[in-house]
matplotlib code that plots the C-alpha trace (Angstrom):
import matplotlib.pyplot as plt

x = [55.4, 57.3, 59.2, 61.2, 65.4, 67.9, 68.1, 64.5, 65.9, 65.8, 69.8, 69.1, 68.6, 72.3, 74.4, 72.0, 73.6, 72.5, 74.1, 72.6, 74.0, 72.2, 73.2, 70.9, 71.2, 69.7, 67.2, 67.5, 69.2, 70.2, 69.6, 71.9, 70.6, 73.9, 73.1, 76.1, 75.1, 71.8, 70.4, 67.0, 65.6, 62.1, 60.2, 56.3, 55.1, 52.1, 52.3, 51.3, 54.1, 57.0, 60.7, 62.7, 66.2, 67.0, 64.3, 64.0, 67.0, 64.6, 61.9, 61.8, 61.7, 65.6, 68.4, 69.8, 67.3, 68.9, 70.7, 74.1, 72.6, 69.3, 69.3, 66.2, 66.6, 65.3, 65.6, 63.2, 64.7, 67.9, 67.9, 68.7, 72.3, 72.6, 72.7, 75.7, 77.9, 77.2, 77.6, 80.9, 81.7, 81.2, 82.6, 86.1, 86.2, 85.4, 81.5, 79.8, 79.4, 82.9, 82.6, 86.5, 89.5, 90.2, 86.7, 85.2, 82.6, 79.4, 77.8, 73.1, 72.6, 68.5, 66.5, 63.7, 63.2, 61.1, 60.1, 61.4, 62.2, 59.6, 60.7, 62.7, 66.0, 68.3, 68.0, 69.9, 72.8, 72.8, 74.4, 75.9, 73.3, 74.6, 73.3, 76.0, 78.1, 75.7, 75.2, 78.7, 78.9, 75.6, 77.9, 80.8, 78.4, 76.4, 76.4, 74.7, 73.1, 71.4, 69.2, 65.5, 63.3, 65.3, 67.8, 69.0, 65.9, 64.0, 65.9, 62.9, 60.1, 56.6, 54.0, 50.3, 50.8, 53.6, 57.2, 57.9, 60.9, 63.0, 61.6, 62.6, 61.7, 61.6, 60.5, 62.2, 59.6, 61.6, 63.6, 66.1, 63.3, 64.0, 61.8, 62.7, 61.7, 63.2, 61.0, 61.3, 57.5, 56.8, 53.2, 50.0, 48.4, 48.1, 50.0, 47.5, 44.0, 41.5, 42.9, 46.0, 47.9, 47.1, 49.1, 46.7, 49.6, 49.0, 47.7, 50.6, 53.6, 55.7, 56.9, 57.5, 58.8, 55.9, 56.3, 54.8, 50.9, 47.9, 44.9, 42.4, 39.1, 37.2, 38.7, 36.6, 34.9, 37.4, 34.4, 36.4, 38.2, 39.9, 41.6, 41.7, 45.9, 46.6, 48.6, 45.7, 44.9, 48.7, 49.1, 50.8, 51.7, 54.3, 55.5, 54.7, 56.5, 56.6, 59.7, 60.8, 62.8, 61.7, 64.9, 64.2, 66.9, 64.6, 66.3, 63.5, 63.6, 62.8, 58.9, 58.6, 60.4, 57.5, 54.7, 56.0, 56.5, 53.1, 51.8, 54.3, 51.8, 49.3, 51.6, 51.5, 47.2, 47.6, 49.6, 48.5, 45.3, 44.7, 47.5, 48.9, 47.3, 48.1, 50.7, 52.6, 55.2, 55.0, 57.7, 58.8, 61.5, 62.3, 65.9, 66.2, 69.6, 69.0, 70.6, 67.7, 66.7, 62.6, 62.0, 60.1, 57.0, 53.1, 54.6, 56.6, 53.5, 52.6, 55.7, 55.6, 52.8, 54.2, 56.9, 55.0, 52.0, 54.8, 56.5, 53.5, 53.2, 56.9, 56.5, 53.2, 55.4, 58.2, 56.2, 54.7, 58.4, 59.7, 56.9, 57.4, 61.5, 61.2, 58.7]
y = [142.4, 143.8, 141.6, 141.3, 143.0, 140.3, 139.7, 140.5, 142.5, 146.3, 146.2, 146.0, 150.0, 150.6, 152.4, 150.3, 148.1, 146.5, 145.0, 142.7, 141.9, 139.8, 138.9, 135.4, 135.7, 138.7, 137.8, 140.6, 142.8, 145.5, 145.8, 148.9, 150.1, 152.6, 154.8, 157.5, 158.2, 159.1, 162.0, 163.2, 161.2, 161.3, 159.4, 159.6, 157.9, 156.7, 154.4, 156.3, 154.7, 155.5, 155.6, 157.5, 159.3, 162.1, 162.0, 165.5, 166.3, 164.3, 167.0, 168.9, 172.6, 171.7, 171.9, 168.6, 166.3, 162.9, 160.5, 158.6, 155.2, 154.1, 151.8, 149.7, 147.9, 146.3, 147.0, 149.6, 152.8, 151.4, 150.1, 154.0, 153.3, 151.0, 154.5, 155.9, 153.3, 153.3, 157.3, 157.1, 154.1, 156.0, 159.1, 157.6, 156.2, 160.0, 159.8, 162.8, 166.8, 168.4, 172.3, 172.7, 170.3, 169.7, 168.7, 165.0, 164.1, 164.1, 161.3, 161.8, 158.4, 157.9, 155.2, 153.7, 151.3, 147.9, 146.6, 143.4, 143.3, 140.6, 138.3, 135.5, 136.8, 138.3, 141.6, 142.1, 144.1, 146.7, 149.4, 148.2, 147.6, 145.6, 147.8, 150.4, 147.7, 145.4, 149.2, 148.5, 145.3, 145.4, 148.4, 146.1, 143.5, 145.8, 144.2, 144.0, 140.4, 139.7, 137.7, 137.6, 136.0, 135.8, 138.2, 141.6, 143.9, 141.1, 138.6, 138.5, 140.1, 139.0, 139.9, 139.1, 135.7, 134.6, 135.2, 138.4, 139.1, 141.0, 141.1, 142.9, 142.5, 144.7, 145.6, 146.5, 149.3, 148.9, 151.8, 152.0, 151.9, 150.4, 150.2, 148.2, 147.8, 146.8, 146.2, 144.8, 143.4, 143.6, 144.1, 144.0, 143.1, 139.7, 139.4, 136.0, 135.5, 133.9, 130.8, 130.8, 130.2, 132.4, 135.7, 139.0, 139.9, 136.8, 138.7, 140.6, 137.9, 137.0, 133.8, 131.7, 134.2, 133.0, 129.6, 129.4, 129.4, 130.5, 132.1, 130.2, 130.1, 128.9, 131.9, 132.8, 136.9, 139.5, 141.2, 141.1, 144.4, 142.3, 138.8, 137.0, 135.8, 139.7, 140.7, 142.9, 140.4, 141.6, 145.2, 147.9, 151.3, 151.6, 148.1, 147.0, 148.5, 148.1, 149.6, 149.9, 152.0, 152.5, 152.8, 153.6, 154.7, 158.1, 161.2, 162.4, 165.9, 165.5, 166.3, 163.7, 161.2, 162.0, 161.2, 157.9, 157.2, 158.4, 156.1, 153.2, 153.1, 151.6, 148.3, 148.0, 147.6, 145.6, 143.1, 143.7, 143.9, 145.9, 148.4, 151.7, 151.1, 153.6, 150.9, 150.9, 153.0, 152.6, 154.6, 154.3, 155.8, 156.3, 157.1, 158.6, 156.7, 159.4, 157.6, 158.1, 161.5, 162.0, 164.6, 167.8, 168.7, 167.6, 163.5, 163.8, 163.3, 160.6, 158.8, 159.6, 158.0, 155.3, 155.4, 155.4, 152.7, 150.4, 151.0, 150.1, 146.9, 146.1, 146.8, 144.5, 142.0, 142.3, 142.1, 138.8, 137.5, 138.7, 137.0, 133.8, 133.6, 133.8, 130.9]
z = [88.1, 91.1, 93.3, 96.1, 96.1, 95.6, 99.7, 100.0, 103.2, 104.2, 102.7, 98.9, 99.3, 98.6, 101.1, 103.9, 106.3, 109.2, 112.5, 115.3, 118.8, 121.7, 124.7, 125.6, 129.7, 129.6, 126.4, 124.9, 122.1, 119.9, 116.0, 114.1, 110.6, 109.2, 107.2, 106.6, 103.1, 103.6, 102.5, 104.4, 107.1, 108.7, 111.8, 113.0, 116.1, 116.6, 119.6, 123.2, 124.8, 123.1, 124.0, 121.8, 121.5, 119.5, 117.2, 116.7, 114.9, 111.9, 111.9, 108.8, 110.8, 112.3, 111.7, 110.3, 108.9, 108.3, 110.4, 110.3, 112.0, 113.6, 116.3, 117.9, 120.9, 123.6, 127.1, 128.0, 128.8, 129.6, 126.0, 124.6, 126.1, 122.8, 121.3, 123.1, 122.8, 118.8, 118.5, 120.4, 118.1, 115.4, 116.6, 117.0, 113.6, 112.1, 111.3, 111.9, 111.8, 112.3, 112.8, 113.1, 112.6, 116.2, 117.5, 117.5, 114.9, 115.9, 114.4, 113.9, 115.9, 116.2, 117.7, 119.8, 122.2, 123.3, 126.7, 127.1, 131.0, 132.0, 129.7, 131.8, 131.2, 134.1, 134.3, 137.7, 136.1, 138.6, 137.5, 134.6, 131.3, 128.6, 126.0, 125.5, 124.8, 122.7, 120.5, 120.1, 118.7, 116.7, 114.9, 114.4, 113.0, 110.2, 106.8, 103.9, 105.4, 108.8, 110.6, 111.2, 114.0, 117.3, 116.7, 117.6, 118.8, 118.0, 120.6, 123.9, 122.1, 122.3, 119.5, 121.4, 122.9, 120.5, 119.7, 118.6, 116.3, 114.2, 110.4, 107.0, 103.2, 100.3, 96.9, 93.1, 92.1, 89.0, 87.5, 90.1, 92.8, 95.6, 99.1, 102.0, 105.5, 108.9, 112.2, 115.8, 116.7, 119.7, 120.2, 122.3, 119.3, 117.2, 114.0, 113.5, 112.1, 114.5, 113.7, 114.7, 112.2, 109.2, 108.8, 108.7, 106.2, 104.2, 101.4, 100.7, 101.3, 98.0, 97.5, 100.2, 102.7, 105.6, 104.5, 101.3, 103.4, 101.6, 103.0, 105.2, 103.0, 106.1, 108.2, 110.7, 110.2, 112.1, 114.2, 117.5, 118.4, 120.5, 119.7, 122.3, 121.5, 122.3, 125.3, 126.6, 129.9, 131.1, 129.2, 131.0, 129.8, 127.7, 127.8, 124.4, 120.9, 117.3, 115.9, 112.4, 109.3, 106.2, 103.2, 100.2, 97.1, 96.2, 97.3, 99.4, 101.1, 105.3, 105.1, 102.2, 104.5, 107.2, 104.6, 104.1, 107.5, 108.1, 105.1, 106.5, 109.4, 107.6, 107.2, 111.2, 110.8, 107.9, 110.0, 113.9, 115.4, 117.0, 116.9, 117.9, 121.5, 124.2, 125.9, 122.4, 121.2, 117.6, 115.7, 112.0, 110.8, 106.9, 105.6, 101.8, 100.6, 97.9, 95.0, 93.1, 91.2, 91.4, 88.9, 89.9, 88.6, 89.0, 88.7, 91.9, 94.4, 92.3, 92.5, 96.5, 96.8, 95.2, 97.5, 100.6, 99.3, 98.5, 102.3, 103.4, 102.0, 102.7, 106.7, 106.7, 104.9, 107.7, 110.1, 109.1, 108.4, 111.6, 113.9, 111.3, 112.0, 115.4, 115.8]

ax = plt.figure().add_subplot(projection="3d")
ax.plot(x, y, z, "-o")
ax.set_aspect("equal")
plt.show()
């Protein structure tokens, strides 16, 4: 039977790490995933709000294909600051492409963004945002432990009329196998059943990581598009997000890393309805620690299926935990 990694978090891929800084004036934060081993890296949006930085350099047609670090944050556009301050970061302490001896690295620093500026928190910072600094010390905090809920990019997000939160969980495929998932939920959509308390996740959670809750029996039918605990009364463009990675140990090549982002999409509907509205910016990123061989030959799309079935499952389950921390 598969099961859960030994932290059940995004960091039982080896060589995966992950950092969280908030700052609770402001109520909001930054979440760091490092990466400087990886392989291959991929992304696919599917929000039509998104806010992104550097994404590009993941596409399988360019140049470099992976990434040294991935950073989600809140904060809007002002949030992708959280990415300078951790490419500098990293810069100074060597990470990076070098194309002579006297140049600075250049670390691959991705990421994506959250609106969280109506939120309570101050945001009168004039012209200084916290979140080049907060990229900063969400880099200096990376580990192979974190927390969920209210922390990092999860710190001020809302996920329909709840909290919204930072979430991760991950599965032992066996053989070396290892999937994992990391995601900051903060959604126009309802993570809940219609009543309110029942995860549309549910049927995937292992163990007792919502609580130990089983299904509702008496749950109502699902034949409204719209829930009413949704943040639809109050959307605005581009003001609502889910964010996540996808790690997993295969050594994927770049385009592989898209399918299972692509595939990893299908944990967002399995745990948010509805989803991928054109006020979210949806973005999943997947990063290849590439520490396990998947042979070539007519098996290989089999076992990437695998792969990307089982991300799926993980970012529904994350997004279920994340929204279940933070309450």
């Amino acid at each position: 039977m598969y099961k859960p990694g030994r932290k059940n978090l995004i960091t039982d891929v080896e060589g995966i790490t992950v950092g969280n800084a908030v700052n609770e004036k402001v109520r909001t934060g930054t979440t760091v995933l490092l990466c400087p081993n990886s392989v291959t890296g991929g992304v696919d949006v599917r929000g039509g709000g998104p806010g992104l930085r550097d994404v590009e350099v993941l596409s399988p047609e360019n140049l470099v294909g992976r990434a040294d670090a991935v950073v989600l944050s809140g904060g809007s556009v002002f949030g992708l600051a959280a990415g300078d301050g951790v490419a500098k970061a990293m810069s100074k302490e060597g990470v990076g492409l070098k194309f002579t001896p006297n140049m600075p690295a250049v670390p691959i620093v991705v990421g994506a963004i959250l609106f969280d500026l109506v939120n309570g928190g101050d945001k009168n910072w004039g012209m200084e945002t916290p979140y080049h600094d907060l990229g900063i010390e969400a880099l200096k905090n990376t580990s192979d432990n974190f927390k969920l809920g209210n922390s990092g990019a999860g710190l001020g997000a809302r996920s329909g009329n709840k909290e919204g939160g930072l979430g991760s969980a991950s599965i032992d495929l066996g053989d070396d196998l290892m999937v994992g998932a990391l995601v900051a939920v903060n959604s126009v959509g309802s993570t809940y059943m219609p009543d309110g308390e029942t995860f549309w996740a549910q049927p995937f959670a292992i163990g007792d990581e919502l609580g130990g809750q089983k299904s509702n029996p008496d749950q109502e039918a699902a034949i409204t598009p719209v829930p009413e605990d949704t943040k639809m009364g109050g959307m605005t463009p581009g003001t609502n997000t889910t964010i996540g990675v996808i790690a997993t140990s295969a050594k994927l090549t770049s385009a592989e890393c898209k399918r299972v982002a692509m595939m990893a999409h299908d944990g967002f509907a399995r745990a948010i309805r509805p989803v991928h509205m054109p006020s979210d910016g949806d973005t999943i990123f997947c990063i290849s620690g590439g520490t396990k061989e998947i042979p070539e030959g007519p098996n290989r799309s089999r076992r990437l299926g695998e792969i990307g079935a089982a991300a799926a499952d993980v970012m529904a389950r994350a997004i279920a935990r994340g929204v279940y921390e933070a309450q």
